[in-house]
Structure formats: C-alpha cells, structure tokens
C-alpha positions as CSV (number, residue, x, y, z in Angstrom):
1,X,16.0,28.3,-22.6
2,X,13.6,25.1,-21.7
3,X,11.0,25.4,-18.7
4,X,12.5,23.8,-15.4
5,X,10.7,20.7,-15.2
6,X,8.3,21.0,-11.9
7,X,7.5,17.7,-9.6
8,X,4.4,16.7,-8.3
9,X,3.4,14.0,-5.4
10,X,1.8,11.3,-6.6
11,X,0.5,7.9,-5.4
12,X,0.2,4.9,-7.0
13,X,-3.1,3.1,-7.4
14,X,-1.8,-0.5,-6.6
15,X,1.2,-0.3,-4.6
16,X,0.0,2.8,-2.7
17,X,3.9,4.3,-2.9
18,X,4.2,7.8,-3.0
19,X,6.7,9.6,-5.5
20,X,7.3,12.4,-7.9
21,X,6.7,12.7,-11.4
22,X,7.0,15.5,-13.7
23,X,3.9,17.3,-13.7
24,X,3.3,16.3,-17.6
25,X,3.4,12.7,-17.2
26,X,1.1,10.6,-18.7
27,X,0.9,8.4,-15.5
28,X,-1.5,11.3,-14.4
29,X,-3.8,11.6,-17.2
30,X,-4.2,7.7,-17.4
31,X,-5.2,7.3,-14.0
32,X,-2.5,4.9,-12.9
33,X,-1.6,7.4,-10.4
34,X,-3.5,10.0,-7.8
35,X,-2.3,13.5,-6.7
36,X,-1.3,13.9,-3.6
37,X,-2.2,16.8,-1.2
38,X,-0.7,19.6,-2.3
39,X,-0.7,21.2,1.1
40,X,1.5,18.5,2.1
41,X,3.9,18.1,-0.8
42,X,3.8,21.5,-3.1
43,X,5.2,21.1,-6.6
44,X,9.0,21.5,-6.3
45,X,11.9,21.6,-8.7
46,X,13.6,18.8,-7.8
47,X,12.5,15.6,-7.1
48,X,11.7,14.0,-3.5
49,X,12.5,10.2,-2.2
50,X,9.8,7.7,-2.6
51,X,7.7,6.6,0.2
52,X,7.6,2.9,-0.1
53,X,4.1,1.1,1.4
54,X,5.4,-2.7,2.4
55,X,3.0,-4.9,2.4
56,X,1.6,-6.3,6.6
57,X,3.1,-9.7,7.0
58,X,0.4,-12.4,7.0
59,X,-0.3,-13.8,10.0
60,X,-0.5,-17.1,10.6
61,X,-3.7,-18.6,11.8
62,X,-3.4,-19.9,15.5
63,X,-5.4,-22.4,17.4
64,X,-6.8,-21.8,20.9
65,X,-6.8,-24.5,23.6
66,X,-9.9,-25.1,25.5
67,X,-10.9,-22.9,28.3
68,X,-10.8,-25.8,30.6
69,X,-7.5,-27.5,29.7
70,X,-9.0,-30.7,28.3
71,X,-7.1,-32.5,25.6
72,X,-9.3,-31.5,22.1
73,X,-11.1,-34.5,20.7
74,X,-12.0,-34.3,17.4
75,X,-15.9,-35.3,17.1
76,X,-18.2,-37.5,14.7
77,X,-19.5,-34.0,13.1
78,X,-15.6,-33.1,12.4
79,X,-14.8,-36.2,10.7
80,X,-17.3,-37.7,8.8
81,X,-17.0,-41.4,7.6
C-alpha cells in the first residue's frame, strides 16, 4: 500500500502566495519556493487553500497647491527655451 502523500506550506519566491505542495516536490529543492513555519502550518495530509498576495494598487501621483492659495506659475527655471 503507497505512503499517504504529506503537505507542506510553502511560499513562493515572486508572487509571495502561500500554498501546499507535496513534501517531495521539486519546487523545494530548486529554490523556487521557501518553507513556511512549521509552527504555523504543520505538514498535514490533505492539502490547505492558497493564500493569495495581491499586489497594492499604484497610487497615482498628486499635486499640492500652494500654501497660500496663489494660482502656480510656471517659472523660467521650469521651462527652458
């Protein structure tokens, strides 16, 4: 009768999700994953749901307006000839 296969946590490098993977993967010798603490997430028999990392939304750049509420003027420095 064949070994149950045991699950381990693991993160990955780029993406930074967090799933399981059979404990013999080759993910885990390559590198292209990281173990995650076992204290956290022991091996198990069956395998978890993944933790997804998204990605922050960029934020766009905004522009202040002057302190004293004067209308902004570009100057000679800003625009060169």
């Amino acid at each position: 009768m064949p070994q149950p296969l045991t699950f381990v946590r693991v993160r990955d490098v780029e993406t930074k999700h967090e799933f399981d993977l059979p404990d013999t993967h080759p993910f885990i010798a390559q590198g292209l994953v990281v173990l995650v603490k076992d204290k956290d997430y022991p091996p198990s028999q069956v395998a978890r749901p993944v933790k997804y990392h998204p990605e922050p939304a960029p934020v766009p750049a905004r522009q202040s307006a002057p302190a004293d509420g004067s209308p902004q003027v570009a100057t000679e420095k800003e625009n060169p000839r």
